[in-house]
N, C-alpha and C positions, 0 to 999 in steps of 0.2 A: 615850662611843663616838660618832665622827661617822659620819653616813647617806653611803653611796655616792652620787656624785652621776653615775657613769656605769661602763656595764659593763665588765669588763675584759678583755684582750685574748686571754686562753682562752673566753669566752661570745662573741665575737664571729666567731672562726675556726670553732666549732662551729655559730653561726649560718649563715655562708656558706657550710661544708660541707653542712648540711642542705638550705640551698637549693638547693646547687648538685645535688644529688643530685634534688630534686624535678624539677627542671628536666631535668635527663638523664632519667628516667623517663618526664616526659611528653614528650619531644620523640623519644624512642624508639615511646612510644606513637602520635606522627601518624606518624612515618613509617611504622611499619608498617602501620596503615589504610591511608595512603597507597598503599601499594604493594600489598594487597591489594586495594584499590579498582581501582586502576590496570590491576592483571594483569585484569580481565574490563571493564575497558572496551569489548573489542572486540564482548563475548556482548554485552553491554548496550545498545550501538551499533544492532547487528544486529537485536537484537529489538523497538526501537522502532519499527527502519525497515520491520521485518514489519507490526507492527500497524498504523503510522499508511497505508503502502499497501494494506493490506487496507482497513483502516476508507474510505480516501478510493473505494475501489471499490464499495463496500457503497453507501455513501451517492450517488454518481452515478448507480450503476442504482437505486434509488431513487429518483430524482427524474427518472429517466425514465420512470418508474411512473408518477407523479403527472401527473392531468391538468393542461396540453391536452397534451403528450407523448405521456400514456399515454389511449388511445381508448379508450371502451368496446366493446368485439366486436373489439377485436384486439390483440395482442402490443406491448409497447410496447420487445420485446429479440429482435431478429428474429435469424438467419443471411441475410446478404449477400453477395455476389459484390465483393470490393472490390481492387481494382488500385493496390497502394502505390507509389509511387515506383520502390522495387530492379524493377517490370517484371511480377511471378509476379500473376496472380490468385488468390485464396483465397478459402476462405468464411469468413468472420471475425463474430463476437457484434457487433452493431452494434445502436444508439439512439440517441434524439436527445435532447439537451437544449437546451429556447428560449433561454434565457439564456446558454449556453458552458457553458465549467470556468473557474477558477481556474490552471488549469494552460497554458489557451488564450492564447499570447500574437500577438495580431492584427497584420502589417505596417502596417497602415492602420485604417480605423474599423473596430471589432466590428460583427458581424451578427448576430443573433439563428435560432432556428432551426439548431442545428448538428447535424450527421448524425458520431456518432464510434463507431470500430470499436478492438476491441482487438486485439493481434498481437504476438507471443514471436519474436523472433528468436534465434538461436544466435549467442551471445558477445556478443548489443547487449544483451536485455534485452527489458523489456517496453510497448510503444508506445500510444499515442495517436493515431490516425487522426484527422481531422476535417476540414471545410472544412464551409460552410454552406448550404443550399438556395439561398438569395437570391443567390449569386455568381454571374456570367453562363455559366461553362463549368464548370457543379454536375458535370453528366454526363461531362464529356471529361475534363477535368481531373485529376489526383491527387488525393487529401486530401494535407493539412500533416502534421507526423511532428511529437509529442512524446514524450521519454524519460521514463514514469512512472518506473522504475528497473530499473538493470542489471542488476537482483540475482536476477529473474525468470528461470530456466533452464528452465522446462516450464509448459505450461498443460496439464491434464488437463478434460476432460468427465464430470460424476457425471450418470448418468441412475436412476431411482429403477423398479427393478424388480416389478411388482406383482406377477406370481407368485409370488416366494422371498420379496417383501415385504424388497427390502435393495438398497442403493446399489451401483451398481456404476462405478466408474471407466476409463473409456478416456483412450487417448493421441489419439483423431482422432474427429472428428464420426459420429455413427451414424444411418444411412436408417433410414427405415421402411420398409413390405414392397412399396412404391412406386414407393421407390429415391430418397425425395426426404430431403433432408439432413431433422433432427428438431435442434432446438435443447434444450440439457441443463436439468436444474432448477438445476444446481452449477457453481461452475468451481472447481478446485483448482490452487494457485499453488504451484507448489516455488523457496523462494528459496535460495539459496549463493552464502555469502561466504568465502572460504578452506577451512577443514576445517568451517564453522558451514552447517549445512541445516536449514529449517522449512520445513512445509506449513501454509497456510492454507485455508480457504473460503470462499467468496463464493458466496450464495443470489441469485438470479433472480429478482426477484419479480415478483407479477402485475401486471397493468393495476386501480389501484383506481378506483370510481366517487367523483369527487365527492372533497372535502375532507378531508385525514388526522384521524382523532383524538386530540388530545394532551391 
């Protein structure tokens, strides 16, 4: 009996069909990931853009906390009287930070010392006020307008009630019995992208003494 010296043309056809079927199964298999990936791309989108805007607000008033910003015997996240460009005066969350933002981009040389207020407009979104002490017309002048993002439809005010001992949230700044505006512990951000809405929080923090500890 001679040894087969190569397979014959039924193992071979059965070879290719097996493959061919592997190969249909997994290409079946991405594309379905695929497209199940694909359909919440937009939730996925959305919620990054939540966090990472929260996160970059967290951290800015944070380092207006941090001294020289943050003074000790005083607020280093005031309420201010600030006149944007559109004309309206408001009282807007305003601090400063020595160094800028990341987000600040200067016509000419950077200043240090920058005074920036935050501000929700209807169908823009939500803003970046700033311009810097050391510029000659601090006082007269506007601040500059940066779009943190559009995606910001409401800023809400959480003030922390001590008698019920429980947060309460408003749509507009709250006096004390004085009548002078009171700055919130909270600010609550509602964002909406098509039919997708989150709320986040953003804490206020105090004026610390001296060097953080990490």
């Amino acid at each position: 009996m001679k040894r087969r010296a190569a397979f014959t043309m039924l193992e071979i056809l059965i070879a290719v069909t097996l493959v061919g079927l592997l190969l249909l199964a997994l290409n079946t298999f991405i594309f379905s990931m695929g497209e199940l990936w694909g359909r919440n791309t937009d939730v996925r989108l959305f919620e990054q853009h939540v966090r990472n805007v929260t996160r970059f607000l967290q951290q800015e008033l944070e380092r207006a906390a941090l001294p020289p910003a943050g003074r000790s015997g005083q607020n280093a996240i005031v309420l201010k009287e600030i006149k944007p460009q559109n004309g309206s005066t408001e009282n807007l969350i305003t601090f400063e930070l020595p160094q800028g933002s990341r987000l600040i981009h200067w016509p000419g040389r950077a200043l240090p010392d920058v005074e920036c207020s935050l501000q929700v407009r209807e169908r823009e979104g939500l803003f970046l006020l700033w311009h810097s002490r050391l510029e000659k017309n601090f006082e007269d002048d506007p601040p500059r307008e940066t779009v943190i993002t559009p995606l910001v439809t409401a800023l809400g005010y959480e003030y922390y009630d001590t008698d019920f001992k429980r947060w309460k949230t408003e749509t507009t700044l709250q006096r004390d019995p004085s009548g002078k505006f009171m700055a919130p512990q909270r600010l609550r951000l509602k964002f909406a992208y098509d039919k997708l809405t989150r709320e986040t929080v953003v804490t206020l923090p105090n004026t610390t003494e001296g060097l953080p500890q990490f």
